[in-house]
N, C-alpha and C positions, 0 to 999 in steps of 0.2 A: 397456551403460549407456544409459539413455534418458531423454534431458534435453526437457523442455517451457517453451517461452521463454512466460513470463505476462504480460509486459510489453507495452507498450502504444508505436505512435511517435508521440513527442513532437509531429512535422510533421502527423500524418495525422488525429488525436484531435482533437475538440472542445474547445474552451477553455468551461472552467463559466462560465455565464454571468456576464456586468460584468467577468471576468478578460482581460488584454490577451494580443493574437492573437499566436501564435508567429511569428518567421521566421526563415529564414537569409539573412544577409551577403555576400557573393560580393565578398570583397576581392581576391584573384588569381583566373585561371584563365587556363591552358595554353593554353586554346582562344584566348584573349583576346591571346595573348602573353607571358605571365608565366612565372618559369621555376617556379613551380607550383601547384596549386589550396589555397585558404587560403579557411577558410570561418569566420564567429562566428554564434553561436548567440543568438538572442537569445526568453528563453521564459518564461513564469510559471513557478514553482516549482511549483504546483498543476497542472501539465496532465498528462495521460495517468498513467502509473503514479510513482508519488512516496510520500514520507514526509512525514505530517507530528511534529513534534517539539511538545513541552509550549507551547512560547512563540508556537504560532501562536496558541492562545486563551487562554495564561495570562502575564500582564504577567512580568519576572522569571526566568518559569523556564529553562531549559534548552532550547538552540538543536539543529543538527541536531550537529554535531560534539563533542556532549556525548553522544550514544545509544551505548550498548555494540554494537559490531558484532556479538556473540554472540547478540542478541536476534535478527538476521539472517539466522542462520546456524544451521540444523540442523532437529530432526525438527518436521513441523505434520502438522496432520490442514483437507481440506477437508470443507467439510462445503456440503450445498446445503441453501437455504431457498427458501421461495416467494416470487414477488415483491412486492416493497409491506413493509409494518411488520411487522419484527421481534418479537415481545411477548418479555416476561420468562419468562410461560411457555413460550413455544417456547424461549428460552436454554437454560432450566431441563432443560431436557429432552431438547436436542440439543448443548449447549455444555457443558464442554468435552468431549472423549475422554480417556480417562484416562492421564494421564501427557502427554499435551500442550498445551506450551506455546504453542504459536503456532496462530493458529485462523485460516484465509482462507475468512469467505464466497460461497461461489456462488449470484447470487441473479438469474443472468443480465441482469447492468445497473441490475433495476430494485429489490431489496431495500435497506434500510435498517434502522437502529436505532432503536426506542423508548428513551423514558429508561431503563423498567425493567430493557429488557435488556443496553443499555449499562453499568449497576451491578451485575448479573449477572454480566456479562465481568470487570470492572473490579475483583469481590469475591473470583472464581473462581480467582487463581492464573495465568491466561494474563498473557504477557506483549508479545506482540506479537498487534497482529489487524489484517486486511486485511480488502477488499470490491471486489469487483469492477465497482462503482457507482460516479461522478465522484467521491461525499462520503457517509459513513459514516451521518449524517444528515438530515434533510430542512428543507424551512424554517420557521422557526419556532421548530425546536427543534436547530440544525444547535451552534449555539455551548454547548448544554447539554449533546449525545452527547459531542460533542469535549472539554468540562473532564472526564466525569466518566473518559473512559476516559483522559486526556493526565494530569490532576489525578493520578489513580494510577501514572503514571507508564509507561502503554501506547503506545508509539506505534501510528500510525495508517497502514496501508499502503491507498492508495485508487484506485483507476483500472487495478486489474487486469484480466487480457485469462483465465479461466478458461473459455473456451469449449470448449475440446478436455480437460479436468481434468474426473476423476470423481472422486468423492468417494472419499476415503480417506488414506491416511496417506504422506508424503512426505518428501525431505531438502528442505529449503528455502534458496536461496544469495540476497539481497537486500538485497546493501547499500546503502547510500546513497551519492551524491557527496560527498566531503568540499568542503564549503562554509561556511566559517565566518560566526559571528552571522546566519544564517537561524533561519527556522522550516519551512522544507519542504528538499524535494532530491527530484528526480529518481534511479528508481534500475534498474538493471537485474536484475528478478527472473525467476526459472527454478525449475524442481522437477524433482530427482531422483527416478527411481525405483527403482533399481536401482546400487547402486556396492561397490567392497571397502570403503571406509568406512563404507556403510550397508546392511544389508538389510533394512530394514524391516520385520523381525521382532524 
């Protein structure tokens, strides 16, 4: 079995910009005299690899600990794009694979989504899509990517580490922290390639 960790650390990852800087706490340590090391986390929900849920751009709706873990869990296909803007025609054309749900672009950091092809996703049947970019969108049009694929009910996996992932077809394991009345979560993602539960064929 051969697992590839996609996930990004929390400490190490740039905070998108205006969003506050990570740290960690060093409430005990051994070193110090304590009888042991005790550490809090203190992080934006947005940093490195995360979910976001419907209620980061839509008032009302549905936090992280309302998203189906099953949307998290099982076959995706990557798929690479070039970098910069997504169009509807390249969706069209490369999105989705057939029979898969879950779609993680590879756009090496620097791809993104146009509206078209955010409604493309959004129309397609996928039900979870990642990006290996800070934010799925760009500025300007960052809060219109995000309703129209959040609006359908997509979440949004963003700050993936797909640099060693070639395109093709995966088990995908990415859940989120259960953290109630958010609209993001940090989460630990990985891709199987090979397992007895899956062989990806």
């Amino acid at each position: 079995m051969e697992i590839v960790d996609i996930s990004r650390d929390i400490l190490k990852t740039p905070v998108y910009p205006g969003d506050p800087e990570c740290y960690i706490d060093n409430a005990k340590s051994i070193r110090a005299g304590d009888d042991c090391n005790l550490n809090a986390l203190y992080t934006c929900l947005h940093t490195a690899t995360h979910v976001d849920a419907p209620s980061h751009f839509i008032g009302g709706a549905g936090n992280v600990e309302s998203l189906p873990l099953d949307l998290f869990i099982g076959d995706c296909c990557v798929v690479e794009a070039p970098p910069g803007p997504i169009t509807g025609a390249f969706a069209e054309q490369h999105f989705p694979w057939s029979g898969c749900e879950r779609l993680l672009i590879k756009g090496n950091g620097f791809a993104h989504l146009m509206e078209s092809s955010a409604y493309y996703i959004a129309d397609s049947g996928i039900k979870l899509v990642g990006i290996d970019a800070p934010t799925i969108g760009t500025h300007g049009t960052n809060d219109v990517i995000h309703k129209a694929l959040l609006g359908a009910g997509v979440p949004i996996i963003e700050g993936l580490d797909l640099s060693l992932v070639e395109p093709g077809r995966y088990f995908l394991l990415a859940q989120p922290l259960k953290i109630s009345g958010v609209e993001a979560a940090p989460l630990r993602a990985v891709l199987v390639k090979e397992h007895l539960f899956w062989s990806g064929r």
